[in-house]
N, C-alpha and C positions, 0 to 999 in steps of 0.2 A: 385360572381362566377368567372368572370373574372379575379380578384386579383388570387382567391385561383388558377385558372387554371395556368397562368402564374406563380406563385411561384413552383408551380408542377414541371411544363416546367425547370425550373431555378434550381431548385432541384434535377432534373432524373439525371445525372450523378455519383450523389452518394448515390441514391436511393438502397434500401435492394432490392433484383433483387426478392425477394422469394414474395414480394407483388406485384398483380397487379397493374398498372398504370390507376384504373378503371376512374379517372375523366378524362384521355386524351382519352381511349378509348371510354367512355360514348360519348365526343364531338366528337370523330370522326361520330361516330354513327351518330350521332344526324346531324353537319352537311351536310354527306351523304344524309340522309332520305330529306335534305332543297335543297339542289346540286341538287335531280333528280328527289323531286315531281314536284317543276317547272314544267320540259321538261314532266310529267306523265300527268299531267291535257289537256294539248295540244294532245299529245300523244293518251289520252283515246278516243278525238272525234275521230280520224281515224283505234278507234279497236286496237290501235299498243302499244306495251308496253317496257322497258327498253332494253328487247335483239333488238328491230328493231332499236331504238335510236341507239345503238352501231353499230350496222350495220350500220347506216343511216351516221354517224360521219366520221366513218372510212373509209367508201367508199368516201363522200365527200370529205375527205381530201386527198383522196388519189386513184385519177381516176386512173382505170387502172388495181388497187388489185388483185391478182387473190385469188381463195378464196383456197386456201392452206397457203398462206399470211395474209387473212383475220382469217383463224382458229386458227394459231399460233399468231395472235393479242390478241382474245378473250380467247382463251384458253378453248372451248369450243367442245362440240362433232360434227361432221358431222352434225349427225341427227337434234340435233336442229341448227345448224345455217341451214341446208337444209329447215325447217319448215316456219322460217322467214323470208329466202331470197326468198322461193317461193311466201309468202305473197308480198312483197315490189316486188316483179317482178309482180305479178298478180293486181295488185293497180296502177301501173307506178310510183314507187318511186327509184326503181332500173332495171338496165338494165345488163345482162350477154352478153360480146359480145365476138366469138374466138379471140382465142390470133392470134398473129401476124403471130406469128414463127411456134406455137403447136397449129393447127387449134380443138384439142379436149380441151382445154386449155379454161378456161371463165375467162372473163377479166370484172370487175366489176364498173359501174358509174353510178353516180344519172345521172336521169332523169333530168326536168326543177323543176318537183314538188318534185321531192327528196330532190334536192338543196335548193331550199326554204323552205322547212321544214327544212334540216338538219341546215341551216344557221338562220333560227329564231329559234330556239332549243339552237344554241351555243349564239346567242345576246343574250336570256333571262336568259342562265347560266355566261353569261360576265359579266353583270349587277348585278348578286348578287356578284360575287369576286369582283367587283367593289365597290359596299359599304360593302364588308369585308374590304378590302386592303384599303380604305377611314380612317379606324377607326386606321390603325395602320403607322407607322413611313417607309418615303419612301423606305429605305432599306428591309422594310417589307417582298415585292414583292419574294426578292431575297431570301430571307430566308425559305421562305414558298417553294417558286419553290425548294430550297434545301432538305427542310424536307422531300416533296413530294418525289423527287429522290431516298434519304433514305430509305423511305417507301419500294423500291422495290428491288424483291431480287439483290443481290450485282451483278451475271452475270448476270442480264439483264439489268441492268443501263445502260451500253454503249449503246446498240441495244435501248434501249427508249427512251433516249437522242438523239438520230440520228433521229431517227421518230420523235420526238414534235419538231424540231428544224426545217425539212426535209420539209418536205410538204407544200403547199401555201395553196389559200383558196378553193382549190378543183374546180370542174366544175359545 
């Protein structure tokens, strides 16, 4: 399977565009579903599931958030990021504090147990790109970080590029 994927890979640029590319998308699948059962099994003892992770991430990485910032991260509706951030606020995993300037304004940070969740959450997703990125050739790293960028749409690459690059390891 490996062979045949990488031939695929090697192949897509003068691929008939009218067939899908099902084995690259099969593995993306496929490695998604392995990326975030990890963090889901940890996840399930605290009741909390893939939208609080994403909360849980992006807030870590990024004290301060306000969640108008956070919505255009996720790209998701008010209503459920309200669902989840009330959860992780009623749990002590997240804390809303005014803004500085715009005292009606919420400014978003893990907690002490936010941070340690959201920081063993990302060691245990390190660890698997870590024996991906083992099996493949040291320029690998750079490639993939590329495909990834690819991946997203063309005007948002700058703005995502700023953010993965941007941020330390949170509070």
């Amino acid at each position: 399977m490996r062979e045949a994927a990488r031939a695929h890979a090697r192949e897509a640029p003068g691929q008939d565009p009218d067939l899908p590319a099902y084995d690259l998308i099969e593995l993306f699948f496929f490695a998604y579903r392995d990326f975030v059962g990890d963090p889901d099994r940890i996840l399930d003892d605290y009741g909390f599931g893939r939208a609080h992770h994403r909360v849980l991430h992006f807030v870590a990485r990024n004290p301060g958030l306000t969640i108008a910032e956070l919505l255009e991260i996720l790209r998701i509706t008010k209503q459920s990021l309200n669902r989840v951030l009330k959860e992780l606020i009623e749990k002590g995993f997240v804390e809303a504090r005014p803004g500085t300037t715009d005292r009606r304004q919420r400014l978003l940070f893990v907690t002490e147990a936010g941070g340690s969740l959201a920081l063993r959450l990302s060691r245990l997703q390190t660890q698997r790109i870590g024996r991906a990125l083992a099996d493949i050739p040291a320029e690998g790293r750079s490639a993939v970080a590329d495909f990834l960028l690819a991946m997203i749409d063309p005007g948002e690459r700058d703005a995502v590029a700023r953010r993965v690059d941007g941020p330390g390891e949170g509070s």
